[in-house]
Each structure stands twice: as C-alpha cells, then as structure tokens.
N, CA, C and O of each residue as an XYZ file, in Angstrom:
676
protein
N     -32.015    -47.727    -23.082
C     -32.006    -47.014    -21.832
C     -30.714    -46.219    -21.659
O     -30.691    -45.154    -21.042
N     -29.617    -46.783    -22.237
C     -28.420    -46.457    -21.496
C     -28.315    -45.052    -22.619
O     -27.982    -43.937    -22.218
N     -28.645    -45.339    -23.988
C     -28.477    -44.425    -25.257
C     -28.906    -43.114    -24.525
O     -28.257    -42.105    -24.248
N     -30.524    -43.537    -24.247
C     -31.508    -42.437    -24.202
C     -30.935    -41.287    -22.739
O     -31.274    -40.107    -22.643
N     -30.169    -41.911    -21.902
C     -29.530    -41.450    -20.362
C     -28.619    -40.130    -21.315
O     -28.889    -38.929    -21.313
N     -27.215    -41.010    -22.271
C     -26.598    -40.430    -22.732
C     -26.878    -39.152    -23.711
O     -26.153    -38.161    -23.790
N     -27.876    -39.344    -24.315
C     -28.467    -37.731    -25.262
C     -29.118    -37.221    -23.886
O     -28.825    -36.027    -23.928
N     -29.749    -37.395    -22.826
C     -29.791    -36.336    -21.842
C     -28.829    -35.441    -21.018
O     -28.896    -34.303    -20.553
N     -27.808    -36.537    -21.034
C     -26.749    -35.702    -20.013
C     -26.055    -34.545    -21.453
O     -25.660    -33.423    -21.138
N     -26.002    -34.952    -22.770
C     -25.335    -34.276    -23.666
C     -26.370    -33.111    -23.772
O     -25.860    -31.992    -23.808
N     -27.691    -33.170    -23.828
C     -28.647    -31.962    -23.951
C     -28.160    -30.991    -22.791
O     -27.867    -29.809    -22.972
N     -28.113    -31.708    -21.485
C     -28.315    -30.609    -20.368
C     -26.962    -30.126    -20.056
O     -26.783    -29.072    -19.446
N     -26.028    -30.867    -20.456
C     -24.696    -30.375    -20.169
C     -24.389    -29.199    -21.410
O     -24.128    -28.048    -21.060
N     -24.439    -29.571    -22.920
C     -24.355    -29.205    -23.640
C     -22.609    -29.054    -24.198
O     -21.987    -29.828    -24.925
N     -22.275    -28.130    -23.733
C     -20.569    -27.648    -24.404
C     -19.635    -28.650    -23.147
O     -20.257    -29.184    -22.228
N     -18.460    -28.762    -23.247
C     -17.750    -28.947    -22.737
C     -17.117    -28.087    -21.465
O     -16.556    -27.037    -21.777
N     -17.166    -28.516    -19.757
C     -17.117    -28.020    -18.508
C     -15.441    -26.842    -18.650
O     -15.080    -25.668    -18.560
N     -14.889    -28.341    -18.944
C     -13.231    -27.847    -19.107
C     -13.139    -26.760    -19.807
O     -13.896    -26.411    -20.712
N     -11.679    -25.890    -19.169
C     -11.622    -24.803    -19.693
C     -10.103    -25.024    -20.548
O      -9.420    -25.936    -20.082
N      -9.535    -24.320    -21.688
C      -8.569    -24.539    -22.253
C      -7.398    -23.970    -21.946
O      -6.548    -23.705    -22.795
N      -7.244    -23.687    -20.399
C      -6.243    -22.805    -20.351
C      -5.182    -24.128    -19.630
O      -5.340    -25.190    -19.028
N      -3.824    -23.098    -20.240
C      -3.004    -22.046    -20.187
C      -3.471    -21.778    -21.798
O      -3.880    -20.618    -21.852
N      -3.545    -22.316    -22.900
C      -3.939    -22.376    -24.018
C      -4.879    -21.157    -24.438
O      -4.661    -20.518    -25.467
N      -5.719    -20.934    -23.756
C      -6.915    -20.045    -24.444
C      -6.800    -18.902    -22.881
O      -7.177    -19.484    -21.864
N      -6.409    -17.662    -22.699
C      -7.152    -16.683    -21.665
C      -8.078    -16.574    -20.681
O      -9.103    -16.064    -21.132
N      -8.160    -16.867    -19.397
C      -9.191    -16.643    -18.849
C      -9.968    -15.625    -18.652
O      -9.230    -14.661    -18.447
N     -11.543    -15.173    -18.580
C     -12.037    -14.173    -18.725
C     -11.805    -13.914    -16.975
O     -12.120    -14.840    -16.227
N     -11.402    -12.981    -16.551
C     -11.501    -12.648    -15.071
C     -12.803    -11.512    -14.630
O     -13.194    -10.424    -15.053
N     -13.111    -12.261    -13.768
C     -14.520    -11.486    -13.570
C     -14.176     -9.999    -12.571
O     -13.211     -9.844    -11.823
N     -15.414     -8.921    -12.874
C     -15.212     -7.949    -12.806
C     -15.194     -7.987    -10.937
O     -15.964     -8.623    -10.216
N     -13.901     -6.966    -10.461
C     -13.917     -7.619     -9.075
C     -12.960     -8.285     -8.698
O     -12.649     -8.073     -7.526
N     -12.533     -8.809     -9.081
C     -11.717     -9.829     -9.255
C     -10.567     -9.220     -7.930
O     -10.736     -8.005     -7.832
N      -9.619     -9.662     -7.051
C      -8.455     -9.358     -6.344
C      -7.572    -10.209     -6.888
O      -7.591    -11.415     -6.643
N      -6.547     -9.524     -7.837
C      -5.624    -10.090     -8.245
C      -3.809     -9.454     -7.677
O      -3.402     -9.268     -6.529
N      -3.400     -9.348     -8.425
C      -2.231     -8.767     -7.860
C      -1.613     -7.304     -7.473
O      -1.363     -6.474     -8.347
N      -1.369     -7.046     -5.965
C      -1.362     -5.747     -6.014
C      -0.259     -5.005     -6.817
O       0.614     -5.543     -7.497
N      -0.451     -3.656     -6.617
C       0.853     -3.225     -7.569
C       1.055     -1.321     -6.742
O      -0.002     -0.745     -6.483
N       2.057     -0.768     -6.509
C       1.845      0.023     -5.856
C       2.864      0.985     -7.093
O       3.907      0.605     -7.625
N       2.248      2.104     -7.261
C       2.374      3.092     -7.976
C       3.573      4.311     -7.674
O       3.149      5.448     -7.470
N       4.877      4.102     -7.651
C       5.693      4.662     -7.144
C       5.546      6.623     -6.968
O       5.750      7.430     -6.061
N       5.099      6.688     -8.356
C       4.215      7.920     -8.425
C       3.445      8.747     -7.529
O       3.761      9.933     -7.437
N       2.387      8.251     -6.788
C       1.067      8.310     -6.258
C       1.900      8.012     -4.462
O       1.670      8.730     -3.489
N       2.673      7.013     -4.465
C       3.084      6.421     -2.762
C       3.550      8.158     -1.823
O       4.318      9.041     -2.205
N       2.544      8.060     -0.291
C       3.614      8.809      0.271
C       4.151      8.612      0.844
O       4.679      9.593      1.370
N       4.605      7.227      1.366
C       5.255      6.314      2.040
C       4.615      6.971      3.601
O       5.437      7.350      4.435
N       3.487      7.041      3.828
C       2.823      7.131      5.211
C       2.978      5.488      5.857
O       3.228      5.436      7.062
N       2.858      4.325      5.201
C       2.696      3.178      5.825
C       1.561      2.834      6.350
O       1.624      1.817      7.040
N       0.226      3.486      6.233
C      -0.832      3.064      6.314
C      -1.235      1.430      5.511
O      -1.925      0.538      6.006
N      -0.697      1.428      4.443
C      -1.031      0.061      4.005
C      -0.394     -1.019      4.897
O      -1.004     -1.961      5.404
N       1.360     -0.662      5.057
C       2.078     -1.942      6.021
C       0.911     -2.210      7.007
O       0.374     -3.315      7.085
N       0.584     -1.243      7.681
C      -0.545     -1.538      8.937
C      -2.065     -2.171      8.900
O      -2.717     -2.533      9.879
N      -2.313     -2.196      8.025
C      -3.724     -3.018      7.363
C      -3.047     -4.207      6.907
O      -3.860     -5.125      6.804
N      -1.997     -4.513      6.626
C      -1.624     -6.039      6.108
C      -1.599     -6.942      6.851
O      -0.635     -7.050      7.608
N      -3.096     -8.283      6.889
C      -2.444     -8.855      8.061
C      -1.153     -9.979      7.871
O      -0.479    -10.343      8.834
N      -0.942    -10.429      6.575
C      -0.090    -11.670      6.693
C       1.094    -10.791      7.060
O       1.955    -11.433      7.663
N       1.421     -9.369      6.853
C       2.768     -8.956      6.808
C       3.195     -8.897      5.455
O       4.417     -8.989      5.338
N       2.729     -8.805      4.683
C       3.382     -9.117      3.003
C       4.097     -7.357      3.097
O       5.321     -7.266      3.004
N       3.407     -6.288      3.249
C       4.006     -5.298      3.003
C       4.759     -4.300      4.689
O       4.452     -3.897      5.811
N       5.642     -4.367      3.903
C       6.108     -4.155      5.571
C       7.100     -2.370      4.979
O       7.302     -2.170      3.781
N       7.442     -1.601      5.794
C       8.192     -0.090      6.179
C       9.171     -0.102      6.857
O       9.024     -0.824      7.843
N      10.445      0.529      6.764
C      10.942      0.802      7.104
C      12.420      2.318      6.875
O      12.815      2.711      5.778
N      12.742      2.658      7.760
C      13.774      3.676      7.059
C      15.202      2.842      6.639
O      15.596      1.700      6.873
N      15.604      3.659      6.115
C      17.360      3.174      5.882
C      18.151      4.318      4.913
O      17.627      4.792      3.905
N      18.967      4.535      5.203
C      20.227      5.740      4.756
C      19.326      6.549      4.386
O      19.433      6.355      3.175
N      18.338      7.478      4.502
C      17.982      8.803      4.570
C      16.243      8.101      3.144
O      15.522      8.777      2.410
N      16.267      6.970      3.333
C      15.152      6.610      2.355
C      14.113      6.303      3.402
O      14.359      6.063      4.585
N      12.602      6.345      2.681
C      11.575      5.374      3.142
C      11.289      3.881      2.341
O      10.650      3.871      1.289
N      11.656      3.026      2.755
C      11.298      1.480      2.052
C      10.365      1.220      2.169
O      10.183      0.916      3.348
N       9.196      1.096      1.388
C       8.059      0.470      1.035
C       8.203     -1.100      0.216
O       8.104     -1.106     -1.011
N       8.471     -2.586      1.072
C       8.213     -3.402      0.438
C       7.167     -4.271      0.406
O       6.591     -4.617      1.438
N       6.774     -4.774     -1.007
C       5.731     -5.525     -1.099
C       6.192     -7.244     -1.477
O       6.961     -7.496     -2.404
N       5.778     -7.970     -0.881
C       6.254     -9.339     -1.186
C       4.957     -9.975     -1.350
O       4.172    -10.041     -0.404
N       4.704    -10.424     -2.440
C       3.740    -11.149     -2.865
C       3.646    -12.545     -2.217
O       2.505    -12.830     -1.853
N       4.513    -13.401     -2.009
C       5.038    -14.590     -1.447
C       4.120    -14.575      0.013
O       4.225    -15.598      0.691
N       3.267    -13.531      0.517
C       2.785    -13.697      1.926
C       1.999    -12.822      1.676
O       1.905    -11.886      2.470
N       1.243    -12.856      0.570
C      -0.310    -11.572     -0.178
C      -1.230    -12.460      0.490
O      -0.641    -13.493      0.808
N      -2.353    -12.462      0.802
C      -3.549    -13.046      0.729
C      -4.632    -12.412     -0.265
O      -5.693    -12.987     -0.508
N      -4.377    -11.533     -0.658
C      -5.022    -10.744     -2.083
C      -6.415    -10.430     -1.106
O      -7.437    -11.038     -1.425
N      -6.479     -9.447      0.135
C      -8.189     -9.359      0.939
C      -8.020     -7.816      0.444
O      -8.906     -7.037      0.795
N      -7.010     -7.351     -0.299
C      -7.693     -5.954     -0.661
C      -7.533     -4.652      0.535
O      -7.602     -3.457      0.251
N      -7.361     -5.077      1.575
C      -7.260     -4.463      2.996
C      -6.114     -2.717      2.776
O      -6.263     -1.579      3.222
N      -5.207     -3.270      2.011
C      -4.229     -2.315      1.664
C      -4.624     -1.392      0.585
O      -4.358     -0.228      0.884
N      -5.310     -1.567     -0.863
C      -5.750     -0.575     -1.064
C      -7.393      0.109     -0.644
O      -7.766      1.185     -1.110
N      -8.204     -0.688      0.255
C      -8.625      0.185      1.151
C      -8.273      1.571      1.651
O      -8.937      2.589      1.459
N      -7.159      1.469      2.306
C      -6.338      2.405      3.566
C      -5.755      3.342      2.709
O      -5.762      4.545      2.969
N      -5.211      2.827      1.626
C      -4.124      3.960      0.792
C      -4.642      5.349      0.707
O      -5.322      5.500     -0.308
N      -4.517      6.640      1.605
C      -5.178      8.073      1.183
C      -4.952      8.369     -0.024
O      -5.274      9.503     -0.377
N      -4.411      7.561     -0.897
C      -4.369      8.417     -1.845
C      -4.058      7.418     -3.456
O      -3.574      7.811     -4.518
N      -4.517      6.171     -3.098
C      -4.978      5.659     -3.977
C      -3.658      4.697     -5.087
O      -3.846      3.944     -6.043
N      -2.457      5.126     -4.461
C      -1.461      4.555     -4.592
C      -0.952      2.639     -4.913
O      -0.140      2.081     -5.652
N      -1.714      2.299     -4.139
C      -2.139      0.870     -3.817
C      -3.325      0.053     -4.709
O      -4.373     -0.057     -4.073
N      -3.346     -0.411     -5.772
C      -4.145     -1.084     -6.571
C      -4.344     -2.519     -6.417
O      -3.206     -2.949     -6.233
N      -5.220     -3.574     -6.387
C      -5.315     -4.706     -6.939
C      -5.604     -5.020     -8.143
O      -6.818     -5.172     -8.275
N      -4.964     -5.197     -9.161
C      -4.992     -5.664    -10.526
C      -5.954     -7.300    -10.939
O      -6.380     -8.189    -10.201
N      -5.990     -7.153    -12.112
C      -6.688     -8.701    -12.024
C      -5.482     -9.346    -13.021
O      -5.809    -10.238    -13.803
N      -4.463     -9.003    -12.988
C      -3.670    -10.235    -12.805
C      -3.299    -11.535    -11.988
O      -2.801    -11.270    -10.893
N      -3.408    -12.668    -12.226
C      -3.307    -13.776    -11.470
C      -2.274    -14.530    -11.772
O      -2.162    -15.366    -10.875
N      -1.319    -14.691    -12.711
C      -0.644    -15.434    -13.503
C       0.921    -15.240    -12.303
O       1.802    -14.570    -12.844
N       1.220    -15.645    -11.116
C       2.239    -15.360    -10.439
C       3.295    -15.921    -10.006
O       4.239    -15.449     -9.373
N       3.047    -17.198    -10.463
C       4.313    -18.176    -10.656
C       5.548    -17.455    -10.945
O       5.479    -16.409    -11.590
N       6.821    -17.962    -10.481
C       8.299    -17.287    -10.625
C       9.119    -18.240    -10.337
O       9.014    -18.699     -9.199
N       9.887    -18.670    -11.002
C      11.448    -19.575    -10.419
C      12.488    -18.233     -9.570
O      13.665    -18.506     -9.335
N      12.037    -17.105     -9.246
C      12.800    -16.183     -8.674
C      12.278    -15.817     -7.230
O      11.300    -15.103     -7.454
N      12.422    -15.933     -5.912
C      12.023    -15.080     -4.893
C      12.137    -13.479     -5.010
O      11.685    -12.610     -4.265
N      12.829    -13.385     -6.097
C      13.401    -11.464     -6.199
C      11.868    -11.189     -7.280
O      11.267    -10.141     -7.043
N      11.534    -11.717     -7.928
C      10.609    -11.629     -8.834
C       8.976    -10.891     -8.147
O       8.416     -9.904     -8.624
N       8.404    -11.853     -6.723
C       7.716    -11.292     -6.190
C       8.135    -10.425     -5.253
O       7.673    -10.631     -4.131
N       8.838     -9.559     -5.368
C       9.348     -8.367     -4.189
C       9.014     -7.066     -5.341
O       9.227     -7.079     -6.553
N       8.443     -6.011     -4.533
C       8.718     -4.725     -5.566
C       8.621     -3.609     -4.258
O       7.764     -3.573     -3.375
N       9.848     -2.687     -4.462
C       9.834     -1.894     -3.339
C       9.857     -0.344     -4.232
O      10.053      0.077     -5.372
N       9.596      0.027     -3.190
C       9.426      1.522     -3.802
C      10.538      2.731     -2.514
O      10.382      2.841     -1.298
N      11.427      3.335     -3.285
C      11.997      4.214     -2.370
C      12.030      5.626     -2.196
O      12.443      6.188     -3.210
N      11.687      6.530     -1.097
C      11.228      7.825     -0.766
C      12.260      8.441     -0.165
O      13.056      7.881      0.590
N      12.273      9.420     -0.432
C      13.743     10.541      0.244
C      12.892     10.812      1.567
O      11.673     10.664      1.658
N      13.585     11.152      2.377
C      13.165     11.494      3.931
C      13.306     12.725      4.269
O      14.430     13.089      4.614
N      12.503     13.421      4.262
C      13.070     15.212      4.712
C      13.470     14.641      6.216
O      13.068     13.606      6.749
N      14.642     15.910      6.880
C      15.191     15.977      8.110
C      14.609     17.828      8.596
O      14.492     19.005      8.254
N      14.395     16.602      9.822
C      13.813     18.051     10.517
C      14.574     19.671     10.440
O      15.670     20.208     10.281
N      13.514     19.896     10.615
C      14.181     21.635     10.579
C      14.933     22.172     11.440
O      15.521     23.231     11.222
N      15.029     21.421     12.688
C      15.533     21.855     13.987
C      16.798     20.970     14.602
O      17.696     21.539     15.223
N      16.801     19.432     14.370
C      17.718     19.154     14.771
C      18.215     18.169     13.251
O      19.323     17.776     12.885
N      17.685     18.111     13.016
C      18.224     16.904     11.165
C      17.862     15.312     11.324
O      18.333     14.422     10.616
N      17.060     15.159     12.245
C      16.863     13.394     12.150
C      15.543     13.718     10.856
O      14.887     14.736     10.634
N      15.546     12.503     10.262
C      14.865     11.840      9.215
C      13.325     12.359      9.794
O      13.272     11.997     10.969
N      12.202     12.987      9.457
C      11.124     13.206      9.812
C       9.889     12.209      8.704
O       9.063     11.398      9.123
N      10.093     12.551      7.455
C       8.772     11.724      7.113
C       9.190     12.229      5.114
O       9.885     13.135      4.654
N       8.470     11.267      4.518
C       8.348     12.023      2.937
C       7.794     12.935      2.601
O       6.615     13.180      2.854
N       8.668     13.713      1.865
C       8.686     15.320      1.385
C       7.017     14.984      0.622
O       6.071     15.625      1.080
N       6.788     14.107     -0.373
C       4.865     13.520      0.003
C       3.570     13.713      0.717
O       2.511     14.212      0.337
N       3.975     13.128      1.977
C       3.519     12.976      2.917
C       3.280     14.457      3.848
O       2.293     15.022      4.319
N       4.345     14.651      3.828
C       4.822     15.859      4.408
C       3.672     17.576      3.979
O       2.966     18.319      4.661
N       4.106     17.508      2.377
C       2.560     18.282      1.298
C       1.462     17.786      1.908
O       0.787     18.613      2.520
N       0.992     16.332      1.908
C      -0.287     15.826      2.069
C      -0.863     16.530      3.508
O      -2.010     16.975      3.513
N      -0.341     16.579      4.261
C      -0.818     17.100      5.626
C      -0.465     18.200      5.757
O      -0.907     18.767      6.757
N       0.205     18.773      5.098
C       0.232     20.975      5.479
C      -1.022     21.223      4.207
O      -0.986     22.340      3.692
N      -2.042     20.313      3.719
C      -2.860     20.768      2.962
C      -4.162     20.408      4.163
O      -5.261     20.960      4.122
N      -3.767     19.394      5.185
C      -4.942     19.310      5.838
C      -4.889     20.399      7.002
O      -5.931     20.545      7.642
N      -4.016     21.016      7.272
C      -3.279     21.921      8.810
C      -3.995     23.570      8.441
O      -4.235     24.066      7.340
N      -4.106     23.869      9.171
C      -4.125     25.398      9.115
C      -3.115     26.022      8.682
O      -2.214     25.186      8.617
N      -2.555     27.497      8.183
C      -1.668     28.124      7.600
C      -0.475     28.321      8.834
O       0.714     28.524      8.587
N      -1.198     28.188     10.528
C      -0.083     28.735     10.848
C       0.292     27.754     11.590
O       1.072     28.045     12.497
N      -0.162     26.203     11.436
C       0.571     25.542     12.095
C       1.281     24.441     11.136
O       1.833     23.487     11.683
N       1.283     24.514     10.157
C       2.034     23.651      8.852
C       3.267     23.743      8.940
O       3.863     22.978      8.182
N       3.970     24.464      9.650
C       5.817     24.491     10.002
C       6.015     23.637     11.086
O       7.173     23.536     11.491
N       5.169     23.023     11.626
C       5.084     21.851     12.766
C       5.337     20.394     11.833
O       5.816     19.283     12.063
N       4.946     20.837     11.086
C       5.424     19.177     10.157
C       6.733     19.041      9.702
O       7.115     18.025      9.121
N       7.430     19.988      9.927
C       8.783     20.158      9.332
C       9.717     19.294     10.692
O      10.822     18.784     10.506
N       8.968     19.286     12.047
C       9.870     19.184     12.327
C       9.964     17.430     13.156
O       9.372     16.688     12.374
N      10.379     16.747     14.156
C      10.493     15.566     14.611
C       9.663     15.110     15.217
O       8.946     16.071     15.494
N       9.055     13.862     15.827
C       8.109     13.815     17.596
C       9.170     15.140     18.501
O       9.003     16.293     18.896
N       9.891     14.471     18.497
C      10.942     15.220     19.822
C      10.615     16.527     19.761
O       9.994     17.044     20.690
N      11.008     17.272     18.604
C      11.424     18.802     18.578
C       9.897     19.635     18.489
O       9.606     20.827     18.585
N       9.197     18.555     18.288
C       7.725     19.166     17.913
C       7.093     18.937     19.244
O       6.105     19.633     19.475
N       7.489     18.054     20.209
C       6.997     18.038     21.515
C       7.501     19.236     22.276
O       6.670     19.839     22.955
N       9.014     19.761     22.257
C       9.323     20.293     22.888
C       9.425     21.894     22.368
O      10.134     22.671     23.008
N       8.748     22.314     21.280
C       8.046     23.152     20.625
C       7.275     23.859     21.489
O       7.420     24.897     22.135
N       5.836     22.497     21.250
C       4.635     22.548     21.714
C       4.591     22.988     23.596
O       3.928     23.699     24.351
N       5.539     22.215     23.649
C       5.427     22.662     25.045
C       5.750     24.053     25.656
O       5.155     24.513     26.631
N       7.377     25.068     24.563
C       7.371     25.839     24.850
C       6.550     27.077     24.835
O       6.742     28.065     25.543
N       5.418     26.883     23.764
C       4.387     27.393     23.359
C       3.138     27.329     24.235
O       2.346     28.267     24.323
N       3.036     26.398     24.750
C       1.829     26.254     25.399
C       2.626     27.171     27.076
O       1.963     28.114     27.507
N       3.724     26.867     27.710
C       4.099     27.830     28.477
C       3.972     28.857     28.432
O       3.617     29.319     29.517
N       4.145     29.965     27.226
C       4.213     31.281     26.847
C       2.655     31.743     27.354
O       2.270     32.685     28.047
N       1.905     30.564     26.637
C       0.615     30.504     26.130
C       0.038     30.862     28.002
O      -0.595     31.861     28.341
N       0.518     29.664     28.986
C       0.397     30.315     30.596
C       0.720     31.152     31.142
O       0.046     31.574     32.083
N       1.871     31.722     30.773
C       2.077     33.051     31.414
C       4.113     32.290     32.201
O       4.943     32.791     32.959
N       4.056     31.256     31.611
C       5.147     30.783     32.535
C       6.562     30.926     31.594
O       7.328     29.988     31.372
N       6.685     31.963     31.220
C       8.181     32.375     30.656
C       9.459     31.480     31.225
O       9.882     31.710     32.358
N       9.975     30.590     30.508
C      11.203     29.882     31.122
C      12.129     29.511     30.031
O      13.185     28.931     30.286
C-alpha cells in the first residue's frame, strides 16, 4: 500500500518542485515589474513620475541651478505607476530582481538637469528638455511664453490681455 501511494505521488509530481537558485538563473516571466531604471538621456525632468509615486521612492527637487531627479529603490513598490506617466518614455521597469546591497548609496540613482532661467527676470524656470518638449506642443507665436517664470508669464499675460481691452496702462 504504502509502495504503491509512493510511485503515485512520483508519477504525478514527476521532476523535482525546488528550484536551484542562486545556483542556476531564474527564468522571469514576460511582464515581469522588476527594477526601475531611468534613462538620463530620454529624462525631462518634468516630475510627472515623482507625482504618480505613491510610496515616495522618487521624489524632485531644484538645487544650485540643477533639476534632481531621485530614485530610491529602498521605498519602490515596483506598481509600474511611474513609467506609466513618463511622456516620454524615460522611466523603464526592467526585469531585474536581484537587489540586495550592503550599501544604502547603492539603491539611490539620480539624474541631474541644467535649469534654463527665465528670460525676463533669471529665476530657474524648467529643463532646457522640457522646455523643447512643450514649444513643440504651443503654437509658433506663443512658445516665447515658456521661456519665461509663473510670475513674469502671469504678469505678461496680463499685460497683454489689457492691450487686448483697450486698457493701455
């Protein structure tokens, strides 16, 4: 009885469950969300991804005339959410999984962007990137509006739209 149990479970099981890794490669299936990786190339440092992240792993900010794009793996949830959003494709999930590190510096990868300064008064406006990307979506004669700040572009707009009333001031 006990024999005849044992050549059944060996028929229906057949090979062995266990897999041989670290030893042998895992096949990663197609799909897979593995590790992101952001393409310094391709980034226009818009920050659309920081804003789809919910743990916070990738976060924006300015500093001395740069845009900081960092990614910290250490607080990924790997949902893909970020290269969703990316316009421009910058933002990948890889099917790498292997992410172990004795380093906290190891999962950090930042990427840094020069900041054009406005045309009108010189604060930091946005990446010279970014900047192309949207005078390709603008009409011809309003694409010199990107050159310049919120502020200077509010108070632009406004003098324009006055002219535009009849209210010369």
């Amino acid at each position: 009885m006990v024999a005849s149990r044992l050549a059944f479970i060996k028929e229906v099981v057949g090979k062995p469950v266990t897999e041989q890794y670290p030893y042998k490669a895992v096949a990663v299936p197609e799909g897979f969300r593995g590790k992101p990786v952001i393409d310094p190339a391709k980034c226009l440092g818009c920050g659309a991804c920081a804003n789809a992240c919910p743990p916070g792993a990738l976060s924006i900010h300015d500093e001395d005339g740069y845009r900081v794009l960092r990614l910290f793996l250490g607080r990924c949830i790997f949902c893909g959410r970020c290269q969703e959003v990316c316009p421009v494709g910058a933002l990948r999930l890889t099917r790498e999984f292997e992410l172990a590190s004795t380093s906290r510096d190891d999962l950090v990868q930042e990427v840094r962007l020069v900041l054009e300064k406005c045309s009108m008064c010189g604060k930091p406006v946005a990446t010279r990137r970014e900047i192309v990307f949207v005078e390709q979506m603008l009409p011809a004669d309003q694409r010199w509006l990107v050159h310049l700040c919120p502020e200077c572009r509010a108070l632009v707009s406004a003098k324009i739209i006055g002219y535009v009333r009849g209210c010369n001031r």
